[in-house]
N, C-alpha and C positions, 0 to 999 in steps of 0.2 A: 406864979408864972408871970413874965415880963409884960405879955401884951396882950387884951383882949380879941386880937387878931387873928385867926386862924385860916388856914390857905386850905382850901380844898380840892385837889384834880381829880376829875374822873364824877360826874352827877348824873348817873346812871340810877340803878333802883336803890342799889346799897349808898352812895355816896351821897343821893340826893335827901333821904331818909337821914345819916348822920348829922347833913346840913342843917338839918330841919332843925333836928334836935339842938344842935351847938347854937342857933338862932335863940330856940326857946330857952337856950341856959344862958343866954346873956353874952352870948361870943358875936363880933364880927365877922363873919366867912365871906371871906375873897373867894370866890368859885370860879373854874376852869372847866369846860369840855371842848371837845373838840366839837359836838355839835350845835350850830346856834340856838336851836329850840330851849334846848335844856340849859343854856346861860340864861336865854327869859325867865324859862320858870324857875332859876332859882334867884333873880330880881324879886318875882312875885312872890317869892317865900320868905322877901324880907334882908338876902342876903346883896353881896356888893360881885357881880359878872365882871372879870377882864377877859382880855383876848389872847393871852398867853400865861404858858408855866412862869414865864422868866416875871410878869407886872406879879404873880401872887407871892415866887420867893423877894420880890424887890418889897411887898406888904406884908410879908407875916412872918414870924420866927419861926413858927408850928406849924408842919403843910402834913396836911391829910393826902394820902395818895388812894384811890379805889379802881383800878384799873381791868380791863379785861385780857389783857394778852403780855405775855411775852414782850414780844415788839415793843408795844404801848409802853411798859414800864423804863424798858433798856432807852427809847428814844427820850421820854420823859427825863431821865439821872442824867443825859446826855446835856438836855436843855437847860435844866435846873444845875447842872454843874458850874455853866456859863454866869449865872445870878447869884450860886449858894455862898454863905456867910460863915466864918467860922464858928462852928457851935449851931446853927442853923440844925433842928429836928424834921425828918421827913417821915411820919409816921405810915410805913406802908400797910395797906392791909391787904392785898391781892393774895389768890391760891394761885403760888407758880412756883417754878421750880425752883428748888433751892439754889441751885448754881447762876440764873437767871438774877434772883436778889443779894444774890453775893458779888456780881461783876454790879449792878447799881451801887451796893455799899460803896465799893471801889472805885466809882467815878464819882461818887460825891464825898468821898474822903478826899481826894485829892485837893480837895477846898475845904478841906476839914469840916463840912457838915458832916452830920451823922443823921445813919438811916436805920431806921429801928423795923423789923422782921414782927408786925402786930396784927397778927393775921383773927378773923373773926366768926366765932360760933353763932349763929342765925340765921334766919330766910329775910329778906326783904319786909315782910309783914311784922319779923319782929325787930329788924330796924327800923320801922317805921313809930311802934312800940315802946321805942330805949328796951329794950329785949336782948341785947345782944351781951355777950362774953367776948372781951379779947384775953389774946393768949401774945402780949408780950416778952420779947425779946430782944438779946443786945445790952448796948449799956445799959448798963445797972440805974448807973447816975442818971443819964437820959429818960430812961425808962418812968423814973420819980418825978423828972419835969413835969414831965408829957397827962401827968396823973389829971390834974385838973379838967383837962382837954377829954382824956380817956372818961370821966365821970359823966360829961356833957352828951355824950351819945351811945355810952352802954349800961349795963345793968351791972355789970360787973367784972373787973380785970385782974388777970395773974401776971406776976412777973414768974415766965416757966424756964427761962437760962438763957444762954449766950445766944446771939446771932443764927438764924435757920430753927430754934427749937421752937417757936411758934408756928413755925410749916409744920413742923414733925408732929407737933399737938393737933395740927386742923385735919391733918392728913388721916390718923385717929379719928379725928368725931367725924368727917363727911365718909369713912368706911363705914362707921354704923348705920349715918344717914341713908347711907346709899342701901346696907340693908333691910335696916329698919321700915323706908319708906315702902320698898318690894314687899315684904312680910305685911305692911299695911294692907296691899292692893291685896295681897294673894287672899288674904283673910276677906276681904269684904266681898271678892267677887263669889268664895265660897256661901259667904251668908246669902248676900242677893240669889245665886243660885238656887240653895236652900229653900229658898221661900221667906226668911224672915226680914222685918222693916228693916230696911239699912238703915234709917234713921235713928232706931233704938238701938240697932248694933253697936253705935257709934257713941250713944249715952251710956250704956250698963258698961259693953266691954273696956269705954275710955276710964272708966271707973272701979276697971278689975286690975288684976294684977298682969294681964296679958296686955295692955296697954304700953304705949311708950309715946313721947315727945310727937314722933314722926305719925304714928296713928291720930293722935289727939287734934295735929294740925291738919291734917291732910284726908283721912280717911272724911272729913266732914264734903271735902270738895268734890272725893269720890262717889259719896251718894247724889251728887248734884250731876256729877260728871260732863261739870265744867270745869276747866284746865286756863281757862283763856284770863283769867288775870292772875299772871305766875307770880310769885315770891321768887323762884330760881328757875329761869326756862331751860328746858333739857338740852339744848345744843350747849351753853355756859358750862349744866354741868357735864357734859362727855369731856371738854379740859378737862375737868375736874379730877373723872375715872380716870381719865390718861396717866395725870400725874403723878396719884396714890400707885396705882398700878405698877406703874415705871419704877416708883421710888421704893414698896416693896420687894422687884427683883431683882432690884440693885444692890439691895441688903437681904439676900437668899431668904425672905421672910413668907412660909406660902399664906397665902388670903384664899381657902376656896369659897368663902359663901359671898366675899366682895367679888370674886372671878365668877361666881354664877349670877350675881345680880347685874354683871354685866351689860349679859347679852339681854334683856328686857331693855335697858335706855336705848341700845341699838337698835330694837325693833320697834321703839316707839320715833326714833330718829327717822326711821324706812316709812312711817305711815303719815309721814308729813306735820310731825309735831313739834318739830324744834323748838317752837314758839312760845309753846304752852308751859304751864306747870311740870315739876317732874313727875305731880301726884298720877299724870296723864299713861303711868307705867299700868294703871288700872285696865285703861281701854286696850291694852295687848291683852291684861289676864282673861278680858273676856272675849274675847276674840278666841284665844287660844279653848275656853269653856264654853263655845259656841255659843253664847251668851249675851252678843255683842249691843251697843245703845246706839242711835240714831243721832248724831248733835243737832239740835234744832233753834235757830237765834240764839245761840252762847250757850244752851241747855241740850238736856238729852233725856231721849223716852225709848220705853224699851222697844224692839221688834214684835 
């Protein structure tokens, strides 16, 4: 790789977590957000704050993008079009829509940068970790650059095909997520109702074969049934359902068990929890098993 320099936009929970990481790997990270808070803290984590996209593509060949929106990213390709270099790599990881990263490609091709579709498998916690999987896409050759960079802040990376098939892979694992984590709640509120320690629920079963990924992380927050320091807050992911959703009926492909886990993020949206964890899908199952927890300073006890 040419430069130790790597650009980072977007120092939210995922990007500020990669940062961290490419600091600890020996990388320079140029860091961008739009909020000033989060340019501090990523001073204090060691890395290099400017005040726009356009100073980090003028310092770095490799730009990390982590974004939350639509808008964010198309305005972003827009700005960075103005600065990008021939050959200049924008490695995105954002879950948005495909046709959304394909009109970016296309504004930053026009300056012959290339934007590579490197969308990523984990929560916050295991970005914080080096936990994370990317599922690259795009050039091929790009794709090889970018390796050293990819090494710096995941666990482990695939090159899965051409431009959009890393959407198409994330789109895949946050359906499971999205039911796996529902199957977590529905199981635990069953046990606590039951009578038995949620806290051994969470030892044996994480250690049975009825276990997954989503139980292992999450069901532990459930027995706490505290949501308030999220990995992924459930207003981010209802984007998230939208997308998969959308881009399933687009390709007559039916999802009913992702179409029934649904409507639980939406009625956890309804009880004022945007904010919190998605693990927070629990306190609907108990609500709905008349079963409900009282939150108390960040914690919750039973009625």
């Amino acid at each position: 790789m040419e430069s130790k320099a790597v650009g980072m936009i977007g120092l939210g929970i995922m990007g500020s977590a990669m940062s961290s990481n490419l600091i600890k790997a020996g990388f320079e990270v140029v860091g961008y957000d739009v909020l000033p808070q989060r340019r501090k803290d990523h001073t204090k984590a060691g890395g290099t704050a400017v005040r726009s996209c356009r100073e980090v593509a003028r310092r770095s060949d490799i730009i990390v993008t982590s974004l939350p929106s639509s808008e964010a990213l198309l305005n972003i390709a827009a700005e960075l079009a103005g600065s990008a270099r021939a050959n200049q790599i924008v490695i995105e990881t954002s879950t948005l829509p495909i046709p959304v990263k394909e009109e970016a490609r296309k504004r930053l091709a026009a300056r012959h940068a290339i934007l590579l579709d490197c969308t990523l498998s984990g929560t916050g916690a295991q970005a914080r970790a080096k936990d994370l999987v990317v599922y690259a896409s795009g050039d091929r050759k790009a794709c090889g650059r970018i390796a050293p960079v990819l090494d710096g802040f995941a666990r482990a990376h695939y090159y899965v095909g051409p431009f959009g098939a890393g959407l198409r892979m994330k789109f895949i694992a946050n359906l499971l997520v999205a039911i796996h984590n529902v199957a977590a709640a529905e199981a635990m509120v069953l046990a606590m109702k039951s009578g038995l320690d949620p806290a051994m629920v969470v030892k044996v079963i994480g250690d049975g074969a009825g276990s997954s990924r989503m139980f292992q992380m999450r069901a532990p927050m459930m027995v706490k049934g505290d949501y308030s320091d999220a990995t992924m807050k459930v207003g981010i992911w209802q984007k998230d359902m939208t997308i998969i959703g959308d881009f399933a009926r687009k390709i007559d492909c039916p999802t009913p068990l992702f179409s029934a886990s649904a409507s639980f993020y939406t009625a956890t949206m309804a009880m004022g929890r945007q904010e919190e964890d998605t693990a927070a899908v629990c306190a609907v199952l108990e609500q709905m098993a008349n079963s409900p927890r009282v939150r108390t300073r960040g914690q919750s006890r039973r009625r």
